[in-house]
C-alpha positions as a Markdown table, in Angstrom:
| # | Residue | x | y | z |
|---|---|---|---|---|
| 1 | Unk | 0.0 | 0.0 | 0.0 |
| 2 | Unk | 1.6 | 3.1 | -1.1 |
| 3 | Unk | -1.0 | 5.6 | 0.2 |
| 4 | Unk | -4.1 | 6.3 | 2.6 |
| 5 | Unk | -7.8 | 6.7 | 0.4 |
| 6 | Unk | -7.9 | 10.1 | -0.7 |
| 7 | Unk | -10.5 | 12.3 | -2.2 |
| 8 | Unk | -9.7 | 14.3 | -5.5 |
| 9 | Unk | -12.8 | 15.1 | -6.7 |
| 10 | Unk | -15.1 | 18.2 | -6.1 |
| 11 | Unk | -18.7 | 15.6 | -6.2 |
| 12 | Unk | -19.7 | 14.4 | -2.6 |
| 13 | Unk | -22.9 | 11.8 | -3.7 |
| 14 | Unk | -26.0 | 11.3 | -1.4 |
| 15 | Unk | -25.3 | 7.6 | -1.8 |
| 16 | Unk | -22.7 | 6.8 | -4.2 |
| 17 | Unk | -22.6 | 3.1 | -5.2 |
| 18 | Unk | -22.7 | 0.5 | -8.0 |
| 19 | Unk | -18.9 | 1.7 | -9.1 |
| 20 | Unk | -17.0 | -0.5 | -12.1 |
| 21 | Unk | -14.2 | -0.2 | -14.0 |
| 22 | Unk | -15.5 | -1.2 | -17.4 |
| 23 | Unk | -11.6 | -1.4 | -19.0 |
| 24 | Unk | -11.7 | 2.1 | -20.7 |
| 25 | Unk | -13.6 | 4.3 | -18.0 |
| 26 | Unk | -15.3 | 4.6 | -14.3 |
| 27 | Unk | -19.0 | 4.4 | -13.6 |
| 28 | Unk | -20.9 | 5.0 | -10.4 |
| 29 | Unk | -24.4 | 5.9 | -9.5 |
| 30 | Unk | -25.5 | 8.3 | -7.3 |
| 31 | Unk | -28.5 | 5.6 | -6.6 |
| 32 | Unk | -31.8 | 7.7 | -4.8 |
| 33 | Unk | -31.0 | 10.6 | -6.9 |
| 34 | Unk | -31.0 | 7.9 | -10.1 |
| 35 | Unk | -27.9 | 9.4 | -12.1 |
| 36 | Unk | -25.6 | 7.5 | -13.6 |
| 37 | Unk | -22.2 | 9.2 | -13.7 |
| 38 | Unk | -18.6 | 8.3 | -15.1 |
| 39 | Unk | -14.9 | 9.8 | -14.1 |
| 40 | Unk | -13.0 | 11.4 | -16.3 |
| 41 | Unk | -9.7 | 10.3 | -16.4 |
| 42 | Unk | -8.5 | 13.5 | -15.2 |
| 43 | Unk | -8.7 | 13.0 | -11.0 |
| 44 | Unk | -9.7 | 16.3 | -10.2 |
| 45 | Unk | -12.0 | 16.6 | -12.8 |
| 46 | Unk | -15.8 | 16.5 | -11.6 |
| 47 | Unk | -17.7 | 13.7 | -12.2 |
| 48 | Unk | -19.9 | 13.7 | -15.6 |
| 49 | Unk | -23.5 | 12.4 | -15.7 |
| 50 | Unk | -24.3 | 9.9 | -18.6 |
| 51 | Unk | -27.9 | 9.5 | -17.8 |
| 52 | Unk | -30.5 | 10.8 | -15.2 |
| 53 | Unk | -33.7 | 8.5 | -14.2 |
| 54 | Unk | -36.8 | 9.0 | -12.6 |
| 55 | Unk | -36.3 | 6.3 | -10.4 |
| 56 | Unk | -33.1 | 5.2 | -8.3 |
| 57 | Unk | -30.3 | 3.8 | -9.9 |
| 58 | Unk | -29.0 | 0.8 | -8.5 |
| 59 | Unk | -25.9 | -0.7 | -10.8 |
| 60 | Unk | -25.2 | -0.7 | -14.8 |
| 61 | Unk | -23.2 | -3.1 | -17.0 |
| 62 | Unk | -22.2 | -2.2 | -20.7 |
| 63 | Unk | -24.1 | -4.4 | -23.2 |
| 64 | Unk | -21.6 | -6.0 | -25.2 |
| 65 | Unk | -21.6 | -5.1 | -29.2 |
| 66 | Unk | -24.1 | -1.6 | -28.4 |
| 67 | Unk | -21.8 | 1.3 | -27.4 |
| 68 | Unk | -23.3 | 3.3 | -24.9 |
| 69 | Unk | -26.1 | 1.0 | -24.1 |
| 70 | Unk | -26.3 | -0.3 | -20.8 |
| 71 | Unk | -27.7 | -2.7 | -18.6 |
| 72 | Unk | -29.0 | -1.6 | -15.4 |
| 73 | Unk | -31.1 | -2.5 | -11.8 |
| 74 | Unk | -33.4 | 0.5 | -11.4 |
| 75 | Unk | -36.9 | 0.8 | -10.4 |
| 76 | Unk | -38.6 | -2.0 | -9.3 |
| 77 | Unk | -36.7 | -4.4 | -12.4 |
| 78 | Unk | -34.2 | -4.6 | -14.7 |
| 79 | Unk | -33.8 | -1.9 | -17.7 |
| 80 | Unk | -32.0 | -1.2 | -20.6 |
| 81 | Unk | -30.7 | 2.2 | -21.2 |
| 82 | Unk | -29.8 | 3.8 | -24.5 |
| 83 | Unk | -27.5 | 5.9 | -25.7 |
| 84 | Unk | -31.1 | 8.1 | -27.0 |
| 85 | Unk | -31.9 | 8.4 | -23.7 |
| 86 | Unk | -35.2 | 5.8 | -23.6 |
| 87 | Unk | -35.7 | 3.2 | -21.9 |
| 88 | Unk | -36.3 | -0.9 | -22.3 |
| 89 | Unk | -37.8 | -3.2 | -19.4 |
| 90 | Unk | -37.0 | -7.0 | -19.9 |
| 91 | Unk | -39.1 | -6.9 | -16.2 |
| 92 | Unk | -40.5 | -5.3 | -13.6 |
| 93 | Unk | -40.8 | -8.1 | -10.8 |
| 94 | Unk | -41.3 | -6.0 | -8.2 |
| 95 | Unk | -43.7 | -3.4 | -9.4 |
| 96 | Unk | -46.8 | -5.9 | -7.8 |
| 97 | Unk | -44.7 | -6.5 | -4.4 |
| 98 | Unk | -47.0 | -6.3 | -1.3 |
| 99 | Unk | -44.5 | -3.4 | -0.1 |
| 100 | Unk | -42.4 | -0.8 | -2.0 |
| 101 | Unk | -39.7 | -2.0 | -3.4 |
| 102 | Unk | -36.7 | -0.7 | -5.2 |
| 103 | Unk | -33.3 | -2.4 | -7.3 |
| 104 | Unk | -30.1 | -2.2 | -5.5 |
| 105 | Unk | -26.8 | -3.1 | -6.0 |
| 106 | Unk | -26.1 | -5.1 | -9.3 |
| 107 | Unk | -23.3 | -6.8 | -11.5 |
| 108 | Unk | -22.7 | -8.6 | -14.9 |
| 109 | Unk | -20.8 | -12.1 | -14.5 |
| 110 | Unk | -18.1 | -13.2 | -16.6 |
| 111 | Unk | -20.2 | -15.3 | -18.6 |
| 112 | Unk | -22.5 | -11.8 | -19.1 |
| 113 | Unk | -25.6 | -12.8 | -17.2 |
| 114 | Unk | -26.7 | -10.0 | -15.4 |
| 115 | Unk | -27.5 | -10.3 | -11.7 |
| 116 | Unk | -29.5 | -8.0 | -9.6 |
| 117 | Unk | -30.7 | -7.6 | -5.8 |
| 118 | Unk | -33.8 | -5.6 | -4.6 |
| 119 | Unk | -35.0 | -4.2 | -0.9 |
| 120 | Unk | -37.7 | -3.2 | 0.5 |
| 121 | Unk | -37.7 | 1.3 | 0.9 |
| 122 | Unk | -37.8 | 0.5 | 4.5 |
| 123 | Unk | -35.4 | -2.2 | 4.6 |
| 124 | Unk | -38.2 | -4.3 | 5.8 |
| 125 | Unk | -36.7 | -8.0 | 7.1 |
| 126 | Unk | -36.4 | -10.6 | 4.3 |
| 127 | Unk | -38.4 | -8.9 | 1.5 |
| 128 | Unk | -35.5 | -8.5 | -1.0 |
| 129 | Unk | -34.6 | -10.8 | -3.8 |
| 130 | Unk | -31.6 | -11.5 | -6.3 |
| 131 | Unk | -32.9 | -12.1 | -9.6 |
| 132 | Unk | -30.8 | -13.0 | -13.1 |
| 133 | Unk | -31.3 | -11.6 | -16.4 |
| 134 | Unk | -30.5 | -14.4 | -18.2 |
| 135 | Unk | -28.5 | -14.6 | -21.8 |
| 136 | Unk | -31.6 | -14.9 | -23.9 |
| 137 | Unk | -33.5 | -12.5 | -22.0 |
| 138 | Unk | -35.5 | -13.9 | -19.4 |
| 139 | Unk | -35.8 | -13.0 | -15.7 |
| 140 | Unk | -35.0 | -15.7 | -13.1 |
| 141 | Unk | -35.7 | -14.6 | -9.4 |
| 142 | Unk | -32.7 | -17.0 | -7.8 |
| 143 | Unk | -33.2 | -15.8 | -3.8 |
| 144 | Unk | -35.5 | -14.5 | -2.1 |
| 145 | Unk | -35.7 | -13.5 | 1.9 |
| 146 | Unk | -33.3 | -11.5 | 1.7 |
| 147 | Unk | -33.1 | -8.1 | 3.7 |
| 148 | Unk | -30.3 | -5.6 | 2.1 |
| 149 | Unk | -28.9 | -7.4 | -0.9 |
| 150 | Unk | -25.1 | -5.8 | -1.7 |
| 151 | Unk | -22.6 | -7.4 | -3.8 |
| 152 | Unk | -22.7 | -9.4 | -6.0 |
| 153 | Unk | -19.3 | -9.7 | -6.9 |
| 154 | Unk | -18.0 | -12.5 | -8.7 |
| 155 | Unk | -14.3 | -14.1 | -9.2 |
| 156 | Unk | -12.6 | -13.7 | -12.2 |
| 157 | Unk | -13.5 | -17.2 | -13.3 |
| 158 | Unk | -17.1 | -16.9 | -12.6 |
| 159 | Unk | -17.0 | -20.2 | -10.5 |
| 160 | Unk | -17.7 | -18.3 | -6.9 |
| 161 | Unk | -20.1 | -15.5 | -5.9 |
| 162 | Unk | -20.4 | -13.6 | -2.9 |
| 163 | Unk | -23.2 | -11.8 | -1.8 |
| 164 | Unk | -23.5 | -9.7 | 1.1 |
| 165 | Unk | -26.9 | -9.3 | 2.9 |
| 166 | Unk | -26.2 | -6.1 | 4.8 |
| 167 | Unk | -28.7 | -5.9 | 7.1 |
| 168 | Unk | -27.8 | -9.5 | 8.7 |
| 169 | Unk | -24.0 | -8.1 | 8.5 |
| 170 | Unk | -23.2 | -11.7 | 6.7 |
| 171 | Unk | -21.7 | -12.4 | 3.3 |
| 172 | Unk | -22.3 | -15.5 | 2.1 |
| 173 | Unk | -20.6 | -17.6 | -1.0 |
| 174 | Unk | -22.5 | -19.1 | -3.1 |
| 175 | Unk | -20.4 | -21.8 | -5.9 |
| 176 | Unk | -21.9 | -21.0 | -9.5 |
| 177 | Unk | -22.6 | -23.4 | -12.3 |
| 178 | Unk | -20.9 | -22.4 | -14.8 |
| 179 | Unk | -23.3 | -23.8 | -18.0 |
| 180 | Unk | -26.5 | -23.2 | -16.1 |
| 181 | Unk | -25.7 | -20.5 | -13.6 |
| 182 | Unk | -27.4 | -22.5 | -10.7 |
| 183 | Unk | -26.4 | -21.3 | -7.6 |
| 184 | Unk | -24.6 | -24.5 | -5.2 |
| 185 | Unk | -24.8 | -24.4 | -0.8 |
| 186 | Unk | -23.5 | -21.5 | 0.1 |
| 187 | Unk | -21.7 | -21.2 | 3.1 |
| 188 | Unk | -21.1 | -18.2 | 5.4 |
| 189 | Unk | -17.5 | -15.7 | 4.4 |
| 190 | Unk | -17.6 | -13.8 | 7.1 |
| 191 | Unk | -19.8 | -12.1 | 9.3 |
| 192 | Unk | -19.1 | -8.2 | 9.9 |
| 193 | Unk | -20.0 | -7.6 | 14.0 |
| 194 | Unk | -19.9 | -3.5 | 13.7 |
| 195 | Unk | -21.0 | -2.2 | 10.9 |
| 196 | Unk | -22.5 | -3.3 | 7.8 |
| 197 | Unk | -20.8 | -5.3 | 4.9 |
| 198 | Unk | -21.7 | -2.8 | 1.4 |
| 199 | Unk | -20.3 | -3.3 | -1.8 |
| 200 | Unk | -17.5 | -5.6 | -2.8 |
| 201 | Unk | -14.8 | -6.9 | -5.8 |
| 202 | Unk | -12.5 | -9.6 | -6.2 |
| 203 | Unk | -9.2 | -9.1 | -6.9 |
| 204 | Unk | -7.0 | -11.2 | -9.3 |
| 205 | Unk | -5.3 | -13.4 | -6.3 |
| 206 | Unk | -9.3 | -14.1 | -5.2 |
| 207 | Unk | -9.2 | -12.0 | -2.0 |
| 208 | Unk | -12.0 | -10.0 | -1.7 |
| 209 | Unk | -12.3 | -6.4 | -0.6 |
| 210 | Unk | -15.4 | -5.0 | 1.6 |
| 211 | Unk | -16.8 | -1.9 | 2.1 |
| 212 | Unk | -18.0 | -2.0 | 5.3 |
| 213 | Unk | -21.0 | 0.8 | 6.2 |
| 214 | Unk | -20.7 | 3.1 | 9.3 |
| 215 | Unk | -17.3 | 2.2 | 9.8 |
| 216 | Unk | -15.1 | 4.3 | 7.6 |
| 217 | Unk | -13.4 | 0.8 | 6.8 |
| 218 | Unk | -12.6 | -0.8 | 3.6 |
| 219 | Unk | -11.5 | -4.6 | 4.2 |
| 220 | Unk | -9.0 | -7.2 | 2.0 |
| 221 | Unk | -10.4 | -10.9 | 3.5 |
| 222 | Unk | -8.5 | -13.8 | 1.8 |
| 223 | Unk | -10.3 | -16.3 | 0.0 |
| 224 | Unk | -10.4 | -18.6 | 3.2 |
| 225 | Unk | -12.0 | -15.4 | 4.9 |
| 226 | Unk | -8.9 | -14.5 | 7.1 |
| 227 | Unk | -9.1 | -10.8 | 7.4 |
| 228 | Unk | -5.9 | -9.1 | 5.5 |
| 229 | Unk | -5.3 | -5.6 | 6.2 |
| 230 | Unk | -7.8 | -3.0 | 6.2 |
| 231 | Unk | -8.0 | 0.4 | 4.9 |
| 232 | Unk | -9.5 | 3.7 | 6.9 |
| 233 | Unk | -11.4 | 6.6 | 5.5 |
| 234 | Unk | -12.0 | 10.0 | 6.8 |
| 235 | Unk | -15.7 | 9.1 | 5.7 |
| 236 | Unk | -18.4 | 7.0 | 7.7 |
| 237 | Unk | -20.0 | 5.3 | 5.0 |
| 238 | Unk | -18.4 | 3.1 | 2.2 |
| 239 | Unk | -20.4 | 1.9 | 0.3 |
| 240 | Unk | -19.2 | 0.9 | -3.4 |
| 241 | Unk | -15.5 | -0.5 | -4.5 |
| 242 | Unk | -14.0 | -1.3 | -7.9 |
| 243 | Unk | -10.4 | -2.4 | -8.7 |
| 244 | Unk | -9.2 | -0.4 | -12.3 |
| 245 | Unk | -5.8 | -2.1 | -12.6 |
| 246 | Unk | -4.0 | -1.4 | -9.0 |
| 247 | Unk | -6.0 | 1.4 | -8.0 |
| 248 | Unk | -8.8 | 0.9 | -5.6 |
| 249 | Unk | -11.8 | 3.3 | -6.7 |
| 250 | Unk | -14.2 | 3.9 | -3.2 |
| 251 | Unk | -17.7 | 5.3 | -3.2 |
| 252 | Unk | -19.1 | 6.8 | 0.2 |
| 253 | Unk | -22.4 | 8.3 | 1.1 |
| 254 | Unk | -23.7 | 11.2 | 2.6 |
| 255 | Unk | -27.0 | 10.0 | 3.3 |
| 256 | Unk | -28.8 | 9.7 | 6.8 |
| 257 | Unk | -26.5 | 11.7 | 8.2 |
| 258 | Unk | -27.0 | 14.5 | 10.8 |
| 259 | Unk | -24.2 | 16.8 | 10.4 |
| 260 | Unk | -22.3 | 15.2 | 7.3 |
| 261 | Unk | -18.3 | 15.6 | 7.0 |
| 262 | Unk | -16.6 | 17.0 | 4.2 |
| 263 | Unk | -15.5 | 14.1 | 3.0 |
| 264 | Unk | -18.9 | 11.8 | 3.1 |
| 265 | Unk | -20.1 | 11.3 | -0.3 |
| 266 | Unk | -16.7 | 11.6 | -2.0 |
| 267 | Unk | -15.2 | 9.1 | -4.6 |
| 268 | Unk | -11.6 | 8.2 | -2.7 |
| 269 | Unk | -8.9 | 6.5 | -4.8 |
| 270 | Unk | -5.7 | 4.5 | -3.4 |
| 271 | Unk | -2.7 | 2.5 | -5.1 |
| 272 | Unk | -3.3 | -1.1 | -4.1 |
| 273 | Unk | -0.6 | -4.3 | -4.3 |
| 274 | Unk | -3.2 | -6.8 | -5.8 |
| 275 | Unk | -5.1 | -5.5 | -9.0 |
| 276 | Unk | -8.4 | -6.3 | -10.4 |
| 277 | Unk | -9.8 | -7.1 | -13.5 |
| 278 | Unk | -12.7 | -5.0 | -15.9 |
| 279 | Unk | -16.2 | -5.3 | -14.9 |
| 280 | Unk | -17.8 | -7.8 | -17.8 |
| 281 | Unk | -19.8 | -6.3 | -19.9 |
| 282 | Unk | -23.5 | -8.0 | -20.3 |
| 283 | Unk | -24.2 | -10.5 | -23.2 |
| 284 | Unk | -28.1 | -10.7 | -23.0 |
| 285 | Unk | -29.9 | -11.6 | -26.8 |
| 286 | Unk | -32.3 | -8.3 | -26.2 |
| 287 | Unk | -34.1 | -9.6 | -29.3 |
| 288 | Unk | -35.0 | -12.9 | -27.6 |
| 289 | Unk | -36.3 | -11.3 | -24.3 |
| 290 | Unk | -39.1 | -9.7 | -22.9 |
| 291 | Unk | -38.5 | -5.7 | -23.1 |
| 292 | Unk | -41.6 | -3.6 | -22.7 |
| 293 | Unk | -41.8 | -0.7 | -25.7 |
| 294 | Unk | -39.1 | 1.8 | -25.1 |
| 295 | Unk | -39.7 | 5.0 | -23.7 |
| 296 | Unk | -38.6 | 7.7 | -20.6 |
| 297 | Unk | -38.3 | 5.7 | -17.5 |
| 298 | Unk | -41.7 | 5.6 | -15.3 |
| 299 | Unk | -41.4 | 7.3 | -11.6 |
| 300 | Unk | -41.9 | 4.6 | -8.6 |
| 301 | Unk | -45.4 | 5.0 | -7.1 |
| 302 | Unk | -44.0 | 5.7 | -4.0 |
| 303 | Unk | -41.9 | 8.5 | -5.3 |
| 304 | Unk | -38.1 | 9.1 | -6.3 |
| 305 | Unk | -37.5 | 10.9 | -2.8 |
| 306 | Unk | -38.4 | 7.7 | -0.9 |
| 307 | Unk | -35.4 | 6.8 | 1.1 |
| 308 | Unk | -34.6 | 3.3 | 3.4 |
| 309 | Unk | -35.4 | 3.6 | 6.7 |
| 310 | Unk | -33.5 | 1.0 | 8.3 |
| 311 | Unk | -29.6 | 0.1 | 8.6 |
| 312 | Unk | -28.8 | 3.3 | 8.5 |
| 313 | Unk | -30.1 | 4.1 | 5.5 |
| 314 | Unk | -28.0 | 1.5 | 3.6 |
| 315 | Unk | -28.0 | 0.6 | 0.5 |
């Protein structure tokens, strides 16, 4: 480690999240406020927005052979968004749930099957799911009773996921067909006793890095779960990690928070040891699947100021 995290851009985020390294840039949402935003590759530059929803904006993955087009958890399903602005909806599974619901965090495999979490606004126990937009299209919900869904993050071979439930301060790992995408027993990673466990990535030697909520702590555990070294920000609230090459790319959040610092809700960067590898881009047959008719994205019922009400307003 050559550094401590640092912030170098102007942009503090109510709740930054959902932030890859695609191989030729940075994306990040700023998730209630449902913008989609990239980095320019100049550090100090302030961050750019790509696209602006209605809705929040959980997670995006480039769709492979459509520059600009992405795939992304939003709303209550899974949307496409193009470079036109409108919008496509291979589903909506949670527009009919008993409470309001929203998309959180969200990540394309390496095989390019889209996976997605959902919550309840008020992080209301077990009412979240993780659903996969499969290759040709369809909509697969794979867990359910879930209460904060973060993650997922997969290894570089596709062969392991983990995925955090917040709320329950677990991360679980879950092995991962590779032909059919059927999830194996998954058995606990660790189990975070203060604070939450947020977003995550795998780095190249399989060690995976948390952000863990309320702590202003960023942890490296080792594929057996031994905890490696751990980072400290002058921020309470990490929430979002990706690995671009060696450097360590850190969202935080100012949300929920009384008297906020002037460093919560800023993008932190720091030189790591171990690096990562490019978020996969999403491989789904959009001609094969279920999209609604195109069109501006359609405001939740409960409205886009909603906020969660529970875990400290996690997401």
């Amino acid at each position: 480690m050559t550094a401590e995290p640092r912030p170098t851009r102007p942009d503090r985020l109510e709740l930054g999240e959902g932030i890859r390294w695609t191989g030729s840039g940075i994306v990040l949402v700023d998730i209630l406020a449902g913008r989609l935003l990239s980095a320019p590759d100049d550090p100090t530059a302030p961050l750019h927005t790509v696209a602006q929803l209605p809705v929040p904006l959980g997670a995006v993955a480039p769709l492979a052979g459509h520059s600009g087009t992405w795939i992304a958890a939003a709303g209550t399903g899974i949307c496409v968004l193009h470079p036109d602005g409108t919008v496509d909806w291979p589903a909506r599974p949670e527009d009919n749930a008993r409470t309001a619901m929203r998309m959180n965090d969200a990540v394309a495999d390496p095989f390019g099957r889209f996976w997605a979490g959902s919550m309840a606004y008020d992080a209301e126990e077990g009412a979240g799911s993780l659903y996969r937009l499969d290759l040709d299209g369809t909509v697969v919900r794979v867990l359910e009773g879930i209460t904060v869904p973060n993650g997922p993050a997969f290894t570089p071979d596709g062969s392991v996921m983990y995925l955090a439930d917040s709320a329950r301060g677990v991360v679980r790992r879950y092995p991962v067909d590779p032909v059919t995408a059927d999830l194996g027993t998954p058995e606990e990673f660790v189990t975070i006793g203060e604070g939450s466990p947020d977003g995550m990535v795998v780095d190249v030697e399989g060690a995976v890095w948390i952000a863990v909520w309320g702590t202003g702590t960023v942890r490296r555990h080792l594929p057996d779960g031994t905890l490696d070294r751990t980072l400290r920000l002058p921020a309470r609230q990490p929430a979002g990690l990706c690995l671009a090459h060696d450097v360590l790319h850190i969202t935080t959040a100012r949300v929920g928070l009384a008297v906020p610092g002037p460093d919560d809700g800023a993008l932190f960067t720091v030189r790591v040891a171990v690096p990562g590898t490019p978020t996969p881009a999403a491989r789904i047959d959009l001609a094969r699947g279920a999209a609604t008719s195109g069109g501006p994205a359609r405001p939740p019922d409960v409205g886009a100021s909603a906020r969660p009400a529970a875990v400290g307003d996690q997401a």
